[in-house]
N, C-alpha and C positions, 0 to 999 in steps of 0.2 A: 624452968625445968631443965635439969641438964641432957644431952641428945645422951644417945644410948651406948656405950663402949662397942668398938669394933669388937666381931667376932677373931678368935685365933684361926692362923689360916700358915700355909706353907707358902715361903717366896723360896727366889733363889736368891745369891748374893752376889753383887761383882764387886768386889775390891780389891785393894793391893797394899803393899807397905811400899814398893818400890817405887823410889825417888832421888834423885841424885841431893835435893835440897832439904833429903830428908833431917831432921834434927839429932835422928840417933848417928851418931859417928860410925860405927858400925854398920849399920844398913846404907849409910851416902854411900860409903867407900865400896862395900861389895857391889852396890848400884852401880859407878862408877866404873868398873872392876867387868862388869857382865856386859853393860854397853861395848864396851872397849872389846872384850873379847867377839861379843855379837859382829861387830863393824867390821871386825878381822877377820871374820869366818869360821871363826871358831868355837862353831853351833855346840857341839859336844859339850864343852866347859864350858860356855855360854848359858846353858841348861841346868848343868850341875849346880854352878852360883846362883842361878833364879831359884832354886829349892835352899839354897843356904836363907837366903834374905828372906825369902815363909815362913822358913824352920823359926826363925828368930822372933816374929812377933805373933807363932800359931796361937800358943799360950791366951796373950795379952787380948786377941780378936775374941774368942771362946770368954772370957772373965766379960768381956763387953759386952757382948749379947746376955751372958746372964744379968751384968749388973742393972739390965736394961727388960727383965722379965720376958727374955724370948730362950726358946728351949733352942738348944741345938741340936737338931737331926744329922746331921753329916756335916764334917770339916776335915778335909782334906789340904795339906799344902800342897803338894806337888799338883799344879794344874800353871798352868801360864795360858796369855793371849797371843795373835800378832796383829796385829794394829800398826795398817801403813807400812809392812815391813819390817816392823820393828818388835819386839819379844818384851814384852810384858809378864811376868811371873803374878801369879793371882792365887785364890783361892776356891777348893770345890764344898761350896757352904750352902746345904738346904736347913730354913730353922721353921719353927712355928713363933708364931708370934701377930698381935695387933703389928696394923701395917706402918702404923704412926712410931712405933718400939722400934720397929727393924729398923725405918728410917732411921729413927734417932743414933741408934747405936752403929750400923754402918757409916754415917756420918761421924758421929763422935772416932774412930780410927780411921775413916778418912781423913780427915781435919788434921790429927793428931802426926799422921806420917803426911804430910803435905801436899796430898792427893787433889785433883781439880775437882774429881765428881765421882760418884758410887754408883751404882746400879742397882734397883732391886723390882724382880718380876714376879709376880704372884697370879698363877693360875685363871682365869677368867671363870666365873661360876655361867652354869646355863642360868639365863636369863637376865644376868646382870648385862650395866652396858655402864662403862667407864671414858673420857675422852683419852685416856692414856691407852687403850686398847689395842696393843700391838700384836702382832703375829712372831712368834717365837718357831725357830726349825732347829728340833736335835737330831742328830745324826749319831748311829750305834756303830761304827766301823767292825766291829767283833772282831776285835785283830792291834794286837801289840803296835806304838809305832815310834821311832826318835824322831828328835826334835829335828835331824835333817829331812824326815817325811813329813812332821808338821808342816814347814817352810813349804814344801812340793804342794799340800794341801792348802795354805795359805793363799800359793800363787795363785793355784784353780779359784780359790774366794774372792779373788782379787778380781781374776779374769771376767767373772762373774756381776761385777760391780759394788760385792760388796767389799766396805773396809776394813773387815778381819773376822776372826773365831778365836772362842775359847774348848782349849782342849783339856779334858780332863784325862790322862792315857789309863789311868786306873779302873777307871768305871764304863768298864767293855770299848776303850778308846773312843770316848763321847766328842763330838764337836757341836760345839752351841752358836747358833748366830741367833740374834732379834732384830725386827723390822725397826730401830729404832731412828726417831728424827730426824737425825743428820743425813741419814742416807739418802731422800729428797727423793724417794719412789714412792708408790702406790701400794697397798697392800697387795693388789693384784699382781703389780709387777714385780713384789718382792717372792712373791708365790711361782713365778714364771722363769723368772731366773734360780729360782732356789732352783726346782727340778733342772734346769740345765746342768748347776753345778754337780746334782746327783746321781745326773748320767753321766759328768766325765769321773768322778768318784767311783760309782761302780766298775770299771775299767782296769781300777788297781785295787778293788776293794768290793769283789762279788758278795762276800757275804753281810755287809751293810744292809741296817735296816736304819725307819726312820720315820718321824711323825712331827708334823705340825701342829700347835696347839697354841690357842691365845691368850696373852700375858696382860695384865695389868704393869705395866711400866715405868718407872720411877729416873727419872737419871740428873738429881738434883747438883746443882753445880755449888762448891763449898767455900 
């Protein structure tokens, strides 16, 4: 007897196109191109070009998930990471979909542009218990911000011990972190340091709001 098809459920997506080894000529060279600007300080245009290199395969990520029977609820390009310091351009992507689909299809354009690994978090239902069960923190900034306040907020992430966030500045200037495995903490101590970071956040950023919530966690290496 075959087991029962996963129920559709909403994840969120982490991936990217950007890659310096990526195979489109086009996306290496702006990759290339944003580094070099980033390294120089030259966050502004550094920023601009991580939204060119999204613009470019928004398209192609949206066909994939359909080709791969998941709905897309929201895709957004303009969202980037900072990881280590360094400026990551990403996408702001909720879909529905079986969790085994969104793998597939976040993998298949991970793969495709040269990516090491994807990320995908789906809600924790009450009652379930999964061993991938991480603690997810978004943060609502309610307040516009550039990419040389990212960097400011980056620092405080850092300072904090975690290894980065994803900002989405569209969607009431969200910042996403998750407890995930590399980070070599405790869920507890991911919880203890989060509010640290949210008391030096509030400081520049009184009308922040913000909620913890537990993800089902995927971060499959390609």
């Amino acid at each position: 007897m075959s087991s029962a098809r996963q129920p559709t459920e909403e994840h969120q997506v982490g991936v990217t196109n950007a890659q310096e080894q990526n195979p489109n000529p086009a996306i290496a060279d702006l990759t290339r191109r944003m580094n070099a600007e980033f390294h120089a300080g030259r966050f502004a245009q550094a920023g601009r070009t991580a939204l060119e290199i999204t613009a470019l395969s928004r398209d192609e990520l949206l066909v994939t998930f359909e080709r791969h029977t998941v709905t897309v609820l929201h895709l957004d390009h303009e969202a980037f990471g900072i990881y280590e310091g360094e400026i990551e351009p990403t996408y702001d992507v909720h879909v529905d979909g079986r969790t085994d689909d969104v793998l597939a299809a976040a993998s298949e354009f991970g793969r495709r542009h040269a990516q090491e690994m994807v990320l995908i978090a789906k809600e924790l239902r009450e009652g379930e218990n999964d061993p991938n069960q991480r603690l997810g923190l978004t943060i609502l900034l309610n307040a516009t911000f550039t990419i040389e306040e990212a960097l400011e907020i980056a620092a405080a992430v850092r300072s904090c011990g975690f290894t980065g966030a994803t900002f989405a500045p569209k969607r009431s200037g969200t910042v996403a972190i998750y407890h995930t495995e590399n980070l070599g903490i405790t869920a507890d101590e991911f919880a203890r340091v989060a509010l640290m970071l949210l008391g030096d956040l509030k400081e520049d950023y009184p009308s922040l709001t913000y909620e913890f919530r537990k993800y089902i966690i995927h971060m499959p290496k390609l």
